[in-house]
C-alpha positions in Angstrom: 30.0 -15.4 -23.8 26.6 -15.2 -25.4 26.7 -18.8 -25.0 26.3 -18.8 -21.7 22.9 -16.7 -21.4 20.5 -19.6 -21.8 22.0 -21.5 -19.3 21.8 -18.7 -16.8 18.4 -18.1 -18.0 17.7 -22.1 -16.7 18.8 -21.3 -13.4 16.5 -18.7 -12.5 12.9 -20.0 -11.5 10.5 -17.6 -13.0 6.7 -17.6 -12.2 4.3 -16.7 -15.2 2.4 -13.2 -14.9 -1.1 -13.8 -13.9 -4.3 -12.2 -13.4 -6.7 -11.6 -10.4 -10.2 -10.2 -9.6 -10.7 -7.8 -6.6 -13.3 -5.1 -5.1 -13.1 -2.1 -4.0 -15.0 -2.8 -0.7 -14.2 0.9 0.9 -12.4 4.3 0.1 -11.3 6.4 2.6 -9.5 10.2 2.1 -7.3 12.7 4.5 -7.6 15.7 5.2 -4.6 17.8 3.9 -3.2 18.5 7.3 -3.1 14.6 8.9 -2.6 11.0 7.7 -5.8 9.5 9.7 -8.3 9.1 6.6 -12.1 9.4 6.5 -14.5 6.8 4.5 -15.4 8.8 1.2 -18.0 7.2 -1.3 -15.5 7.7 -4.2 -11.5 9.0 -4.9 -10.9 11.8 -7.4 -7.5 10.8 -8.8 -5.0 12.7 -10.7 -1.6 12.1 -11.4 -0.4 13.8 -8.0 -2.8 11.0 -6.6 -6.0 12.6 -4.7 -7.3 15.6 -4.7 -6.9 17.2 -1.6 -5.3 14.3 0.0 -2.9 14.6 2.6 -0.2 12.3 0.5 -1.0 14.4 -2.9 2.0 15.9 -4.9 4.2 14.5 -8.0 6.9 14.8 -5.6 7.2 14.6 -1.9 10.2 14.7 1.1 12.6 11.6 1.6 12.3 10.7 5.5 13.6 7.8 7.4 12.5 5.2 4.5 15.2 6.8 2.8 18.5 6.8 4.2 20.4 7.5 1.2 19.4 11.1 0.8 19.1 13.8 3.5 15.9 14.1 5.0 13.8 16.5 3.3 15.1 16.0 -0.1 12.5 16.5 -2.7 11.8 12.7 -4.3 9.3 11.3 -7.0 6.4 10.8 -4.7 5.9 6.4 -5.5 3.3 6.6 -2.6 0.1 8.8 -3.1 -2.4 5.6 -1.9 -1.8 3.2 0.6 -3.9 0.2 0.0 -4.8 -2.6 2.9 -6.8 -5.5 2.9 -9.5 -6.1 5.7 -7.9 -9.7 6.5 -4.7 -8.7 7.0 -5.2 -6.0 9.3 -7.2 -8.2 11.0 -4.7 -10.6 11.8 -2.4 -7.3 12.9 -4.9 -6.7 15.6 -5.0 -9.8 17.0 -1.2 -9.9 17.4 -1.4 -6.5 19.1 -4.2 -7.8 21.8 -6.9 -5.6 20.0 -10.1 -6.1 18.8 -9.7 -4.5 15.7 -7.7 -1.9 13.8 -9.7 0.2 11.5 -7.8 1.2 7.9 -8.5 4.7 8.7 -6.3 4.7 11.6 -3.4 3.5 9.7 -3.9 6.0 7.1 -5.4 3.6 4.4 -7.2 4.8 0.8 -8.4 1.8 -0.4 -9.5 -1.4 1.0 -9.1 -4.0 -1.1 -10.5 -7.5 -0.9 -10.5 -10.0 -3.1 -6.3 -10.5 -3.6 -5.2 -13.4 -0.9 -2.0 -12.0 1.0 -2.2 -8.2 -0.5 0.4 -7.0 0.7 2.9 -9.2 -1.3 1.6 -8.5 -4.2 5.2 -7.6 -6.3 6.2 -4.0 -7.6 4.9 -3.4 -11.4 1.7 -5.2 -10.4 -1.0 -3.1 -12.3 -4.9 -2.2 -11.1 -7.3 -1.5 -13.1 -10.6 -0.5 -11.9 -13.8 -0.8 -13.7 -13.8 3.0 -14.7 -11.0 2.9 -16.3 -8.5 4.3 -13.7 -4.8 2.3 -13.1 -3.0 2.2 -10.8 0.9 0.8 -10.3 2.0 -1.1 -6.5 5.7 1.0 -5.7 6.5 -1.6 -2.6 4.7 -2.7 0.5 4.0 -0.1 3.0 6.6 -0.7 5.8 5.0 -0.4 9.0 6.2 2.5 11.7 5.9 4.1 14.8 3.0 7.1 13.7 0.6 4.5 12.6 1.2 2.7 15.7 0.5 5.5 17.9 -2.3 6.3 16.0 -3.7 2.6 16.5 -3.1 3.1 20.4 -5.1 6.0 20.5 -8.1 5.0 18.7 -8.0 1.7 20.7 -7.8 3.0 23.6 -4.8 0.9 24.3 -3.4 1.3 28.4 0.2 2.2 26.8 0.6 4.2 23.3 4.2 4.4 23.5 4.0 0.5 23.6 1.3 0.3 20.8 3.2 2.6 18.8 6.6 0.1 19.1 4.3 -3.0 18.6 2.7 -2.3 15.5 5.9 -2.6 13.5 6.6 -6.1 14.5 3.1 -6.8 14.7 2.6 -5.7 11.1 5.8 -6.9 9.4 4.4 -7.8 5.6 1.0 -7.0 6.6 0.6 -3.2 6.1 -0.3 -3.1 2.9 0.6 -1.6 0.0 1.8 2.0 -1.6 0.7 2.7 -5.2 1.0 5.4 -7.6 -1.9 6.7 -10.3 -0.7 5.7 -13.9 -4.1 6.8 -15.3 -6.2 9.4 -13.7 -10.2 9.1 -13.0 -12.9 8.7 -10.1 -12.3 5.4 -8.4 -16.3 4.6 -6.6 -16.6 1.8 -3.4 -17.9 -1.3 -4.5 -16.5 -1.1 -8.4 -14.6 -4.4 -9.6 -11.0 -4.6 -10.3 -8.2 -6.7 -12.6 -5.3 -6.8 -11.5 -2.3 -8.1 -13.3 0.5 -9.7 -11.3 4.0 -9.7 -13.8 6.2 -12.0 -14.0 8.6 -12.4 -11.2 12.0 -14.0 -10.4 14.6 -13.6 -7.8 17.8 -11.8 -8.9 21.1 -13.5 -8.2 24.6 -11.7 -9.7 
């Protein structure tokens, strides 16, 4: 049987792990009552993820991203910062008929530029920012109604109930990013940042 692994191992197309450089070009918190976030000249970040911050807490409820449990069920919280980049959302906006969408109405931490196509960055991919914080990518920040509504709002879009529907479509693979701290510090806007894409493959049974 052991015979067999290297073959197997043949089949799969692997790409290397690499290495990019990025900038934090703005930071943004929320208030511990709503998911709309505020531009802030620097993150305080613990392990619960920022201090203060509306998505703080080690742990936090499953909801419609996870069917599997009941809502409400108290989870490992994999998504204290959402992370977006200015050209993605960009092109989000344009799809929606908008001018522009601001990463404060979509409930965004970081804005990151510098990494082409952010948002598929792979899970396990690793920041670390020039202070010395890290942090780890969970997954890509689905898209949803709430952000939606909130972009059809600030807009001043005719129809929120039809901007809040949109955005999903409109923002399929483009939202972004959730991320969890791995190593705690003050993150400041305008600090540089390595980030180490691993290795990746597709997995077939």
């Amino acid at each position: 049987m052991s015979d067999l692994l290297p073959e197997a191992e043949s089949a799969i197309e692997i790409t290397p792990a690499r290495k990019l450089v990025a900038r934090v070009a703005a930071l943004y918190v929320a208030p511990f009552d709503h998911f709309q976030t505020r531009a802030v000249d620097e993150l305080r970040l613990g392990f619960d993820g920022i201090e203060g911050d509306f998505h703080a807490g080690a742990t936090r409820r499953s909801g419609g991203r996870e069917p599997w449990y009941p809502r409400g069920t108290e989870m490992r919280n994999e998504r204290q910062l959402s992370l977006v980049a200015a050209d993605e959302i960009a092109v989000v906006a344009d799809r929606m008929g908008i001018a522009e969408i601001k990463p404060e109405w979509i409930g965004a931490n970081l804005l990151i530029e510098g990494v082409p196509r952010l948002s598929m960055l792979p899970a396990g991919s690793i920041l670390f920012f020039q202070c010395g914080v890290t942090i780890k990518v969970d997954a890509q920040n689905g898209p949803c109604r709430i952000a939606g509504r909130s972009i059809a709002e600030n807009a001043g879009m005719a129809d929120h109930e039809a901007g809040a529907l949109l955005f999903p479509k409109a923002a399929k693979r483009l939202r972004g990013l959730v991320a969890w701290v791995e190593k705690p510090g003050t993150i400041r806007a305008g600090e540089e940042i390595s980030v180490r894409v691993p290795e990746q493959w597709i997995y077939r049974a």
